[in-house]
DRENDO-1510 file (C-alpha; in Angstrom, 1 decimal, always signed):
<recs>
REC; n; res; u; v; w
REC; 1; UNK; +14.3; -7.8; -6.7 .
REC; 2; UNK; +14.8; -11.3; -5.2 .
REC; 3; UNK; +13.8; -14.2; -7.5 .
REC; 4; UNK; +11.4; -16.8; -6.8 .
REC; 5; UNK; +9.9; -19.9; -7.9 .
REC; 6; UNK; +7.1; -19.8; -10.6 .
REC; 7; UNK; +3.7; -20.5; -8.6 .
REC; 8; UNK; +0.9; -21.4; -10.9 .
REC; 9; UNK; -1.7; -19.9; -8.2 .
REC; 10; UNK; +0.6; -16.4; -8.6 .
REC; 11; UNK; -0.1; -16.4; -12.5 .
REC; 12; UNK; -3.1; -14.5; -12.3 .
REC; 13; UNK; -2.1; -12.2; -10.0 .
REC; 14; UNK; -1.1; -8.8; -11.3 .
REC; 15; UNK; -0.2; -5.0; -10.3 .
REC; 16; UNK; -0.7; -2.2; -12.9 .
REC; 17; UNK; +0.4; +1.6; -11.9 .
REC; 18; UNK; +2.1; +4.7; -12.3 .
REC; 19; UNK; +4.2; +6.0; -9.7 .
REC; 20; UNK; +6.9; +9.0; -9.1 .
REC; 21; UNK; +9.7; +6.8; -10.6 .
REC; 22; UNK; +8.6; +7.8; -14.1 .
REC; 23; UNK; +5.8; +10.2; -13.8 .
REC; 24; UNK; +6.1; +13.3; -13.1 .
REC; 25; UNK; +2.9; +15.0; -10.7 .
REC; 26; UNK; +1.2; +16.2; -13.4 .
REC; 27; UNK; +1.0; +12.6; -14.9 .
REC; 28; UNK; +0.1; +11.3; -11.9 .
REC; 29; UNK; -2.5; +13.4; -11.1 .
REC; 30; UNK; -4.3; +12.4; -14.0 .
REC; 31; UNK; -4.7; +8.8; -13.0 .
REC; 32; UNK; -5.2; +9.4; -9.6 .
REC; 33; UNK; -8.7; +8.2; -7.6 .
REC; 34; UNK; -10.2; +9.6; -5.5 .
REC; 35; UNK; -12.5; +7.8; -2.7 .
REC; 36; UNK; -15.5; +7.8; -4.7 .
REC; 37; UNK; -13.6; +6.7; -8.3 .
REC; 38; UNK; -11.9; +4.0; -6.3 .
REC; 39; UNK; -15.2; +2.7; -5.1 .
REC; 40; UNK; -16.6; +3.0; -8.6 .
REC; 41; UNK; -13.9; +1.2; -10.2 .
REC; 42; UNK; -13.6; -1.8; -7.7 .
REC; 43; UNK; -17.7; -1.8; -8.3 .
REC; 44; UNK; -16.9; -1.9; -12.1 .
REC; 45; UNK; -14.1; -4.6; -11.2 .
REC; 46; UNK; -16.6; -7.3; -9.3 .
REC; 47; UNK; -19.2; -6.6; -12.0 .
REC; 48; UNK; -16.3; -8.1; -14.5 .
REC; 49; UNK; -16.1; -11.0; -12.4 .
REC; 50; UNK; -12.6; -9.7; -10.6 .
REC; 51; UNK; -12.2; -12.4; -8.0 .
REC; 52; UNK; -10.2; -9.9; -5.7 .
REC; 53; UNK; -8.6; -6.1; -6.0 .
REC; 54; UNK; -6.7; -3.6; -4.2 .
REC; 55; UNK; -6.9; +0.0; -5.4 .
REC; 56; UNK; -4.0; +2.6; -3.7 .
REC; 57; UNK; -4.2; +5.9; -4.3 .
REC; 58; UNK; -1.6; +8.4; -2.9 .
REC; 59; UNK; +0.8; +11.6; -4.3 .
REC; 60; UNK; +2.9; +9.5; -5.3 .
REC; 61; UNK; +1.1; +6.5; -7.1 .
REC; 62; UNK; -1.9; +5.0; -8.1 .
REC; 63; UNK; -1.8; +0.8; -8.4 .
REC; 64; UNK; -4.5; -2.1; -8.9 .
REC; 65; UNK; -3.8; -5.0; -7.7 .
REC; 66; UNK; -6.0; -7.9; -9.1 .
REC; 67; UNK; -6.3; -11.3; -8.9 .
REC; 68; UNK; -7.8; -12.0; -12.5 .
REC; 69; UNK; -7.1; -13.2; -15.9 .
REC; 70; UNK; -5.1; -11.0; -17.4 .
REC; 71; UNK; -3.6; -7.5; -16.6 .
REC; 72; UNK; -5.2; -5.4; -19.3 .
REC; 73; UNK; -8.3; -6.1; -17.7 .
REC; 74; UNK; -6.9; -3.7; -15.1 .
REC; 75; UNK; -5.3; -1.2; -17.4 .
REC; 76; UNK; -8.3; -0.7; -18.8 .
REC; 77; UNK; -10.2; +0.1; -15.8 .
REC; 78; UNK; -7.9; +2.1; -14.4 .
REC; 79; UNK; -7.8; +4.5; -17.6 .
REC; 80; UNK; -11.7; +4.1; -17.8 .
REC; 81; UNK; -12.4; +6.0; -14.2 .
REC; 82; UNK; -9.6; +8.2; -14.1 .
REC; 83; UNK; -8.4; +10.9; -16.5 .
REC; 84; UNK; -5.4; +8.8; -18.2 .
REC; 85; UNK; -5.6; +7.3; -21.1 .
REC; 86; UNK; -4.2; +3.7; -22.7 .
REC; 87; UNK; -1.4; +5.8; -24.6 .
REC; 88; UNK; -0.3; +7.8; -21.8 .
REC; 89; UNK; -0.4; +4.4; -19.6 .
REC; 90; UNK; +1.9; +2.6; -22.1 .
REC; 91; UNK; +4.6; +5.4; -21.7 .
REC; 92; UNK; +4.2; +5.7; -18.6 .
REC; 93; UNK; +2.9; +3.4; -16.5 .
REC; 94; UNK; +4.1; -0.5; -15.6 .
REC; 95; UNK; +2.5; -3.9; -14.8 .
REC; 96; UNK; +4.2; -6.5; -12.7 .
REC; 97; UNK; +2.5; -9.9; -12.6 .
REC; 98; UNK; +3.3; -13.1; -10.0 .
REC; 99; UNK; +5.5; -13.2; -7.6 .
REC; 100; UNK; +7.2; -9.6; -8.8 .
REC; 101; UNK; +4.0; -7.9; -8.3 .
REC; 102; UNK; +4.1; -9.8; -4.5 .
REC; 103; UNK; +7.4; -8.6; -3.8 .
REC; 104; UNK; +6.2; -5.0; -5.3 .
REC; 105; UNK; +3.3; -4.7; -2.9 .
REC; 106; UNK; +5.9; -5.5; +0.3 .
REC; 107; UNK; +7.8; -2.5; -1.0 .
REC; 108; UNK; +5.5; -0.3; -1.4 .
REC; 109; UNK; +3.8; -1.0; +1.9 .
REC; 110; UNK; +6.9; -0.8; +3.6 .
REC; 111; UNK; +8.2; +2.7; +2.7 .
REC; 112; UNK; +11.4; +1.0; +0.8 .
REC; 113; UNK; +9.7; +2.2; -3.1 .
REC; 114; UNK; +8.4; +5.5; -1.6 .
REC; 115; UNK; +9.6; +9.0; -2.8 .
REC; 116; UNK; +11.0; +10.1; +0.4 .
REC; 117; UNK; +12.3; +6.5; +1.7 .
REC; 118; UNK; +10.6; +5.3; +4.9 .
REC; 119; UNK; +7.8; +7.4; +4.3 .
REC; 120; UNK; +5.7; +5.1; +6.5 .
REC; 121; UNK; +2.3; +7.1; +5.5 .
REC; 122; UNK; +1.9; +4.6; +2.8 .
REC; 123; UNK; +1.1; +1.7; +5.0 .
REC; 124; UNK; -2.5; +3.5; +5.2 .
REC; 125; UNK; -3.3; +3.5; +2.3 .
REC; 126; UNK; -2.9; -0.2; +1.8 .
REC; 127; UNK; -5.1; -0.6; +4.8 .
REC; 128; UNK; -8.0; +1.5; +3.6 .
REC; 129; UNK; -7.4; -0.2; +0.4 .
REC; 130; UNK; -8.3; -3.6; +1.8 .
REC; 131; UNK; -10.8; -2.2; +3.7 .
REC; 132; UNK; -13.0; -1.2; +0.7 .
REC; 133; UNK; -12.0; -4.6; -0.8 .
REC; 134; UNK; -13.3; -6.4; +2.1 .
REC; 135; UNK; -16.6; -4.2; +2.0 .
REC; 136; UNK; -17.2; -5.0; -1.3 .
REC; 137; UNK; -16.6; -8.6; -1.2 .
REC; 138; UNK; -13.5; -8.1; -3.6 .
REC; 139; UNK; -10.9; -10.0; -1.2 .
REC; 140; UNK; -9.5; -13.7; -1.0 .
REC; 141; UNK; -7.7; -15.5; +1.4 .
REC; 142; UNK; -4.5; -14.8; -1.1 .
REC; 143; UNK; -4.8; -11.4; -0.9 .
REC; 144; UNK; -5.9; -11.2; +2.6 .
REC; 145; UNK; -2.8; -13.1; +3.6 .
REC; 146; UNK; -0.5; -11.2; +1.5 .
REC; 147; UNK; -1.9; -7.7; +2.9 .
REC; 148; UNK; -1.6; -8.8; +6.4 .
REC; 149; UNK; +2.0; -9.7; +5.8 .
REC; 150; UNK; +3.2; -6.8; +4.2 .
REC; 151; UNK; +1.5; -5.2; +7.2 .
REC; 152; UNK; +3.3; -7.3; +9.5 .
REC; 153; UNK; +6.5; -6.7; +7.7 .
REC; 154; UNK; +6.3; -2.5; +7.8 .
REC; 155; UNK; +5.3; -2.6; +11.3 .
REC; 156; UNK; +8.6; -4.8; +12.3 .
REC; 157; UNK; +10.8; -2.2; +10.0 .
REC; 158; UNK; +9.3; +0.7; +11.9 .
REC; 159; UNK; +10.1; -1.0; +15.6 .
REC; 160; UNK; +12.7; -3.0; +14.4 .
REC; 161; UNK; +15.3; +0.0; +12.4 .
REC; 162; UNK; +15.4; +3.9; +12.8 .
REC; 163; UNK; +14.3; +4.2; +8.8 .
REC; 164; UNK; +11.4; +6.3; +9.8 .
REC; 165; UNK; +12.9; +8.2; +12.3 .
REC; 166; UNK; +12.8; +12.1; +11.7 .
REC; 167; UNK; +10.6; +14.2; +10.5 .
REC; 168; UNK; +11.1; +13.0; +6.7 .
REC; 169; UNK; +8.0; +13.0; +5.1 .
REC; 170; UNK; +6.2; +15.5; +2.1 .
REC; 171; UNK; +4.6; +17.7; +4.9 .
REC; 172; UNK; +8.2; +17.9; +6.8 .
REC; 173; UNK; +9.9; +19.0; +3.2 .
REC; 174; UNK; +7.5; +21.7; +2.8 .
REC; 175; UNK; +8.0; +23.3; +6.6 .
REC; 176; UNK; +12.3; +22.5; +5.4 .
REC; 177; UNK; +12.0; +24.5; +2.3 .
REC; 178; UNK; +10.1; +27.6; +3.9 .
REC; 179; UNK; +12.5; +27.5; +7.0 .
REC; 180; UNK; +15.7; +27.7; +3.9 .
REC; 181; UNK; +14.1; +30.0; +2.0 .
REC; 182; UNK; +12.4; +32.8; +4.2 .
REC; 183; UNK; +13.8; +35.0; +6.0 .
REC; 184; UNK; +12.0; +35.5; +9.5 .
REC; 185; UNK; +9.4; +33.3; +9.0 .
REC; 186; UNK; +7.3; +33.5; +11.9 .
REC; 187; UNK; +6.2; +37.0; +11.1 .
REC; 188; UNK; +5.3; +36.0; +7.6 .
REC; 189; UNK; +1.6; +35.3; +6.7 .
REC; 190; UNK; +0.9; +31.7; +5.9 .
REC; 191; UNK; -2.4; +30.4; +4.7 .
REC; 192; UNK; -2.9; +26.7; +4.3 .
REC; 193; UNK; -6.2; +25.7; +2.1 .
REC; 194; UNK; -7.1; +21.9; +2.9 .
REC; 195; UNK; -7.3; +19.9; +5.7 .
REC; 196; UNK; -6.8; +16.4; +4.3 .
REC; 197; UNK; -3.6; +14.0; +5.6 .
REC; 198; UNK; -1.0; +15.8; +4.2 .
REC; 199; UNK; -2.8; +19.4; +5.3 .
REC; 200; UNK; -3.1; +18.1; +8.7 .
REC; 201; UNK; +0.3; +17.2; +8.9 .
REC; 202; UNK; +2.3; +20.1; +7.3 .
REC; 203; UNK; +0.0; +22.4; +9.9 .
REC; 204; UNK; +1.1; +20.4; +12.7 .
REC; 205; UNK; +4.6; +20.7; +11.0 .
REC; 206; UNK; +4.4; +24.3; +10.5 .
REC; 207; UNK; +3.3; +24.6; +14.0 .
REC; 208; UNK; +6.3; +23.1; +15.7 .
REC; 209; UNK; +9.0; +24.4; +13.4 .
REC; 210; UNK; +8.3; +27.8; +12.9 .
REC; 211; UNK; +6.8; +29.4; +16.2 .
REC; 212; UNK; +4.6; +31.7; +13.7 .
REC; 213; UNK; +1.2; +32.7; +15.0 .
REC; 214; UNK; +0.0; +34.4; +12.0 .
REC; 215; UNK; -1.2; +31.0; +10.1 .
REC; 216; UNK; -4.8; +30.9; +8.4 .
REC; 217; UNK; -6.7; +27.7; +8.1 .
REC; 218; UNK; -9.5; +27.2; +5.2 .
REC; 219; UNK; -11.1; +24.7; +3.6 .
REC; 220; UNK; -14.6; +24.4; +2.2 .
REC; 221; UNK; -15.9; +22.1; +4.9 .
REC; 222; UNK; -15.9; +24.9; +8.1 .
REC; 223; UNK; -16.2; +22.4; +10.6 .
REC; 224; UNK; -13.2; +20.2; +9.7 .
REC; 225; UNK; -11.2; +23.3; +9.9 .
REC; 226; UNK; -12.2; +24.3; +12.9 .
REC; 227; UNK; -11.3; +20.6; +14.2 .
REC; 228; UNK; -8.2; +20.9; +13.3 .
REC; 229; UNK; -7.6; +24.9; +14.1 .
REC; 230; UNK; -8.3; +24.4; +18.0 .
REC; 231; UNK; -6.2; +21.3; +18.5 .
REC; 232; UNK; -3.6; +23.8; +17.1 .
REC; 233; UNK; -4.2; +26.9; +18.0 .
REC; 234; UNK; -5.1; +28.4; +14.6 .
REC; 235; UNK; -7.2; +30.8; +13.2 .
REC; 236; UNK; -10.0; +29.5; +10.5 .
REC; 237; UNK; -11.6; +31.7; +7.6 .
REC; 238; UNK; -14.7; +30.4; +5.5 .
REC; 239; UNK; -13.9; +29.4; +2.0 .
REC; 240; UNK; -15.5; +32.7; +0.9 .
REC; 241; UNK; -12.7; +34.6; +2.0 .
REC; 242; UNK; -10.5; +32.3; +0.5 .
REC; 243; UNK; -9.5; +35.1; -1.9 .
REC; 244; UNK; -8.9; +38.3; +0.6 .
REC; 245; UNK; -6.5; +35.8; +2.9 .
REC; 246; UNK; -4.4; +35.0; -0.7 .
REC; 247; UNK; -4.3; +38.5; -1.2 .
REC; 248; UNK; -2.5; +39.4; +2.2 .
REC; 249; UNK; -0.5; +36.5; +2.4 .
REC; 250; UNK; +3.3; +35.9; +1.8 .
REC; 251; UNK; +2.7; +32.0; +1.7 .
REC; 252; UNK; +0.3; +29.7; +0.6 .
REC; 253; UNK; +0.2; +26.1; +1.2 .
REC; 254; UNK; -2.2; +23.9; -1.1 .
REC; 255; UNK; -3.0; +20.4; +0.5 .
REC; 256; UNK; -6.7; +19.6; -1.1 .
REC; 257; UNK; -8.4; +16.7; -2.8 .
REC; 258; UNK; -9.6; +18.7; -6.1 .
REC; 259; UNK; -9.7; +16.7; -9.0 .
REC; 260; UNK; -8.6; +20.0; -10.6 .
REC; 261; UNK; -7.1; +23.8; -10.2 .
REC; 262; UNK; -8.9; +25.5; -7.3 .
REC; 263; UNK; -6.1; +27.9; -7.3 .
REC; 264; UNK; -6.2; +30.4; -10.4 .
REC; 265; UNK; -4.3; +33.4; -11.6 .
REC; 266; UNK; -8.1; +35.2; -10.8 .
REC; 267; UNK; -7.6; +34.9; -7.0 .
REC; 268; UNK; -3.9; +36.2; -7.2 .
REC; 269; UNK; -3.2; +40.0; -7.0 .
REC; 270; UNK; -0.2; +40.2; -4.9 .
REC; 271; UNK; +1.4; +43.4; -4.6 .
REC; 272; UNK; +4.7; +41.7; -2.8 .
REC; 273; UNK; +6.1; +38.3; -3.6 .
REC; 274; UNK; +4.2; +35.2; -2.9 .
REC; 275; UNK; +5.4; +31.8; -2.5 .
REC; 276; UNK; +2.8; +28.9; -3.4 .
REC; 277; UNK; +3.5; +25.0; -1.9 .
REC; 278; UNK; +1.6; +22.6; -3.7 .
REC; 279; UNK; +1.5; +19.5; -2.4 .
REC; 280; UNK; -1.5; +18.2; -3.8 .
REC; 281; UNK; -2.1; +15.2; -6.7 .
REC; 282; UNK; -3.5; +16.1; -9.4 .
REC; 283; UNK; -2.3; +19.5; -8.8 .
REC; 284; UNK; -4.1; +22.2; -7.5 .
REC; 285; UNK; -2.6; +25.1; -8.7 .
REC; 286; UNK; -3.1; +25.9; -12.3 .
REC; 287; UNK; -0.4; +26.5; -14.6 .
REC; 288; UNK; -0.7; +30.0; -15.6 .
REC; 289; UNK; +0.2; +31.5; -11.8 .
REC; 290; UNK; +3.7; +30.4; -12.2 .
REC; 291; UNK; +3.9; +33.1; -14.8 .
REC; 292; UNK; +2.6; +35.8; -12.6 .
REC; 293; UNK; +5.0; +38.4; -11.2 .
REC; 294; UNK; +6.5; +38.0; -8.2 .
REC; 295; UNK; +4.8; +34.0; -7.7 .
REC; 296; UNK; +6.9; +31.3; -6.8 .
REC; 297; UNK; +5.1; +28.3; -7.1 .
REC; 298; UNK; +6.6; +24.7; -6.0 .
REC; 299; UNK; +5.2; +21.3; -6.7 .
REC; 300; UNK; +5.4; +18.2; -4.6 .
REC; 301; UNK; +7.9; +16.5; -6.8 .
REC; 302; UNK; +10.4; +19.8; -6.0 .
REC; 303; UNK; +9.9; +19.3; -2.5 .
REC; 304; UNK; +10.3; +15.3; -2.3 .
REC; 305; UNK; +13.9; +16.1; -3.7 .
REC; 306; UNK; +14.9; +18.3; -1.0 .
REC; 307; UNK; +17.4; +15.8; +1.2 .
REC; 308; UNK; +19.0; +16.3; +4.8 .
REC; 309; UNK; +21.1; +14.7; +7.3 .
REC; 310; UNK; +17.8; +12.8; +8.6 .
REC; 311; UNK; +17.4; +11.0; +5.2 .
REC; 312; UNK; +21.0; +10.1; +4.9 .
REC; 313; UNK; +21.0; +8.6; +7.9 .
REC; 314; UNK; +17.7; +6.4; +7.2 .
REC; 315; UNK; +19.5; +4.7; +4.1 .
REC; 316; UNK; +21.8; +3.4; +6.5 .
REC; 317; UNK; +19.2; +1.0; +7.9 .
REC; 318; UNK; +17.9; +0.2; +3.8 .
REC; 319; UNK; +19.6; -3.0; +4.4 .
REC; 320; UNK; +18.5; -4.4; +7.6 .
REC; 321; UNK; +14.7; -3.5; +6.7 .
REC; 322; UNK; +15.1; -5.2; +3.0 .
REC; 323; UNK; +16.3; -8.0; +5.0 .
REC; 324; UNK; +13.3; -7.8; +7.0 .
REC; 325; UNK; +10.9; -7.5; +4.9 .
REC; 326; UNK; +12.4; -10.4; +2.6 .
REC; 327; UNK; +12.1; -12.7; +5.3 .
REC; 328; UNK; +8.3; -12.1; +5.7 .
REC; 329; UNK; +8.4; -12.2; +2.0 .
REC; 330; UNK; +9.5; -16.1; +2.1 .
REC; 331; UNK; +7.3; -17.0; +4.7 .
REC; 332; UNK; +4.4; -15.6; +2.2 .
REC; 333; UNK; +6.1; -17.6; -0.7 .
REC; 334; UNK; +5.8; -20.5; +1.2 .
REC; 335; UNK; +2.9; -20.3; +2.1 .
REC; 336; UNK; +1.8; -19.8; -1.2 .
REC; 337; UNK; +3.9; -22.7; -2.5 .
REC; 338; UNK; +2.1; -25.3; +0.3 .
REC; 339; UNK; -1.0; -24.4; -1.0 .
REC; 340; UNK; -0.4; -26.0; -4.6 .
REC; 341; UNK; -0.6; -29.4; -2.7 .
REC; 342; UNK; -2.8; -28.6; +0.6 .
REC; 343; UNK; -5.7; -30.4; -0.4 .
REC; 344; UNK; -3.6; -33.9; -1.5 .
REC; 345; UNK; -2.0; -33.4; +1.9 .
REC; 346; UNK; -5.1; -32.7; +3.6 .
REC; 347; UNK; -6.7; -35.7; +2.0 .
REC; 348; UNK; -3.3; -38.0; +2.6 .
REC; 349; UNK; -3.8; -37.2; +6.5 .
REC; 350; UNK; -7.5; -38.2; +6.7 .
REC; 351; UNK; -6.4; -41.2; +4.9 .
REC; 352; UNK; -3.5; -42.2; +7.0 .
REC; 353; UNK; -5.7; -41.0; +10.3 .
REC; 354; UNK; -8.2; -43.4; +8.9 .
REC; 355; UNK; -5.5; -46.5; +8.9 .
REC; 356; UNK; -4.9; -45.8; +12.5 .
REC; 357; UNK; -8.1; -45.6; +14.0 .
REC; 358; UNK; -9.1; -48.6; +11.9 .
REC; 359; UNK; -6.0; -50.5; +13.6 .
REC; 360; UNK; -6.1; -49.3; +16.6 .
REC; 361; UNK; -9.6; -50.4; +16.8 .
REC; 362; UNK; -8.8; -54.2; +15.8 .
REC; 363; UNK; -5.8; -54.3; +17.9 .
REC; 364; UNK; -8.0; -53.1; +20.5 .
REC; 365; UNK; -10.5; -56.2; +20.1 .
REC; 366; UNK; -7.7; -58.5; +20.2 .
REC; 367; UNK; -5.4; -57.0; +22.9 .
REC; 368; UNK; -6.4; -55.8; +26.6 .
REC; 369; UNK; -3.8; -54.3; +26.9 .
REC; 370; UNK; -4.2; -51.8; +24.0 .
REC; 371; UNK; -7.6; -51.1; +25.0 .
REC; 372; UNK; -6.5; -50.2; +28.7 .
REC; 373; UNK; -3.8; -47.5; +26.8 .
REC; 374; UNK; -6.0; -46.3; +23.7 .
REC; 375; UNK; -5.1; -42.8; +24.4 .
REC; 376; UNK; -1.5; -43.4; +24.7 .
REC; 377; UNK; -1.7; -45.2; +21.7 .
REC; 378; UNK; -3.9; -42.9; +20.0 .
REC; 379; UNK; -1.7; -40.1; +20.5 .
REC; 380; UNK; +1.3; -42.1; +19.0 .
REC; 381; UNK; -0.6; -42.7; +15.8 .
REC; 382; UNK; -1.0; -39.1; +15.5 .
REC; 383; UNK; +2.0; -38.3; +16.0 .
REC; 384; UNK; +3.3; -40.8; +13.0 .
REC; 385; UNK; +0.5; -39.7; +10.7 .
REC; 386; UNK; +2.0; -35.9; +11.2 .
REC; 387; UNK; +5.3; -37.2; +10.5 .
REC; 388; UNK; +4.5; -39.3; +7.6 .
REC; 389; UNK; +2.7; -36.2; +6.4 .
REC; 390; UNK; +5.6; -33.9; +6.3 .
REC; 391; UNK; +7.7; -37.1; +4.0 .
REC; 392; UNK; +5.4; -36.4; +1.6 .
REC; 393; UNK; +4.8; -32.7; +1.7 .
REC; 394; UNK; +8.8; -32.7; +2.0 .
REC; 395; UNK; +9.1; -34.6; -1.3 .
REC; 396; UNK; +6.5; -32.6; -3.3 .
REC; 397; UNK; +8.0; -29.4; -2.2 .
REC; 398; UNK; +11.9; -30.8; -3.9 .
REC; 399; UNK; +10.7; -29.6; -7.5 .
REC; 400; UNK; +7.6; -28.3; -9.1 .
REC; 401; UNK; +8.6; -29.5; -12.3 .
REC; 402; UNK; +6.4; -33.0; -11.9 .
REC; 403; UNK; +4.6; -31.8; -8.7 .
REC; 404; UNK; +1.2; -32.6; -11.1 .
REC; 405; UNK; +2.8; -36.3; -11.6 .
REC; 406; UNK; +4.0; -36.7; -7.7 .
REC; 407; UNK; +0.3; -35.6; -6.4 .
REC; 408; UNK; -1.6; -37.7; -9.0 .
REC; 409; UNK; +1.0; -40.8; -7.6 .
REC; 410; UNK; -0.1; -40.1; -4.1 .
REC; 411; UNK; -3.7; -40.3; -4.9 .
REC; 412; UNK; -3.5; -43.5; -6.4 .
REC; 413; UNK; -1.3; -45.3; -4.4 .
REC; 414; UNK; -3.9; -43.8; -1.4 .
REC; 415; UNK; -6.8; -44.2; -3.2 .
REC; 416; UNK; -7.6; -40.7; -2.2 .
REC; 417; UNK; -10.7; -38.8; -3.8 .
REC; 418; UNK; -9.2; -36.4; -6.8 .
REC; 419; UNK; -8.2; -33.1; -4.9 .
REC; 420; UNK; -9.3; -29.8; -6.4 .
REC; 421; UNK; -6.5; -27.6; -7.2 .
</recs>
């Protein structure tokens, strides 16, 4: 990762997680959150006096991001409302803390950390993220500015290089897997149970790719099956039947939000062999049907290994978006930096704007001359109060080792009033 400064406003800002890189989907299902644990926690998070948090939540990771005083405070809550636990986290899971953790968040929300690189769904899930941090009053103007950058920084690497182009993506790998594995596919019977993102996706996937006309759509909510089936085209069971359609089909796709197995070895009697995709976190489909004759089952981490031409080709354009995204990156770290000193500056102007009004107001009295051209001379004065400005923001920026020094010399010699930093 690129190295940066040590900021004294980044030190108590930290990002705690587990993720794909060394948790497998089991693992990760067990700290997962859903919408309603993600709310709780953030809740539990302002009650603890959290000054601002972003909660992600996706197949592939879970991460807090908090602005707080120290990162266990995090750990903890993410083990309290989800099913981990503190000694699973510490084998596990990581923390990151100042500007690591910023430079973490920018690669996550740009696709560059996902499983399937340039997976750009991610950038969602940061959004909604902030969204509920916003709602709940658990934002500041560091993380605000921070989220909108690494926004601003995925949306340039999606215009800007071809490392989202293709159909790359978890939903894609499933339709890739089925079209290598089965023969004649489009007379095959394929059931997909959930209608969340990645459900919606692999049935627009499935659609496209395999011209079959025999796939069933269920989820326990009719309506946002149905939704979904006449965009597409599909036919829609009640959850009820959920059981009979397993039984006559040859595939079945699992894409819901369950917090646990909805698919069990009791609503499996297949009398010809059955392939299972499960591409939910935590997983869906309990353990025990993998032993079941004549069930192949697949997991999401299976399928996010499956490579092709299309991914090849996106790691082609890794360095042109890392340089991308790094340049947004510095703009943030500056940003950051110039904040250490923005009130000494602020003050500084007001203090030098001060002088020239007061000078320009006596020369005035004195002069007709400057009184017929105030403007003229106002606007100078302005224009040497900016520049004068940016001397001494210049000179603070050279080191941070005495900035404390430097900003207390500048009040004094100013007789500015003590800024708060």
């Amino acid at each position: 990762m690129q190295k940066f400064w040590r900021n004294p406003m980044l030190d108590s800002f930290f990002a705690v997680g587990v993720s794909y890189i060394k948790s497998d989907a089991e693992t990760r299902g067990k700290f997962s959150l859903d919408g309603a644990a993600g709310e709780s926690l953030s809740r539990k998070a302002k009650d603890l006096g959290i000054e601002a948090l972003l909660t992600i939540s996706t197949c592939n990771r879970t991460e807090l991001y908090g602005y707080t005083e120290d990162a266990e405070t995090l750990v903890n809550l993410l083990c309290e409302f989800t099913k981990g636990n503190r000694e699973l986290f510490e084998s596990q899971g990581y923390v990151k803390e100042n500007a690591e953790a910023v430079e973490h968040l920018f690669r996550v929300g740009t696709g560059l950390d996902s499983q399937i690189l340039g997976d750009f769904e991610i950038i969602s899930q940061v959004k909604q993220g902030f969204r509920r941090a916003k709602k709940l009053e658990l934002s500041n103007p560091f993380l605000e500015r921070l989220v909108n950058s690494v926004i601003q920084a995925s949306k340039r690497i999606k215009t800007e290089t071809e490392i989202s182009s293709g159909a790359t993506s978890v939903s894609f790998a499933s339709v890739r897997y089925l079209l290598e594995k089965v023969e004649a596919i489009s007379e095959k019977h394929i059931v997909l149970f959930g209608t969340g993102k990645i459900g919606r996706n692999t049935c627009e996937n499935l659609v496209k790719h395999t011209q079959n006309e025999h796939i069933t759509l269920i989820n326990r909510t009719l309506e946002k099956a149905e939704r979904i089936a006449t965009k597409l085209n599909l036919r829609v069971r009640p959850y009820s039947e959920l059981q009979t359609e397993i039984r006559q089909a040859d595939i079945l796709v699992v894409a819901t939000g369950a917090s646990k197995p909805t698919i069990t070895p009791a609503l499996i009697f297949n009398k010809k062999p059955l392939i299972i995709l499960d591409l939910s976190v935590p997983k869906n489909v309990s353990e025990e049907v993998s032993d079941l004759n004549q069930v192949e089952v697949i997991d999401i981490d299976q399928l996010s290994k499956i490579t092709d031409d299309t991914l090849e080709k996106r790691k082609e354009f890794l360095p042109m978006a890392e340089s991308i995204y790094k340049e947004i990156l510095l703009e943030f770290m500056t940003w950051v930096d110039n904040r250490k000193f923005a009130n000494t500056l602020a003050a500084l102007k007001e203090k030098l704007s001060q002088f020239k009004a007061e000078e320009i107001d006596f020369q005035s009295k004195k002069n007709k001359s400057v009184a017929k051209n105030c403007d003229a001379f106002d606007d100078f004065g302005d224009r040497l109060v900016q520049k004068i400005t940016k001397q001494f923001a210049n000179f603070l920026r050279e080191t941070d080792s005495d900035l404390e020094e430097k900003m207390k010399l500048i009040e004094s010699v100013f007789e500015l009033e003590k800024s708060k930093r």
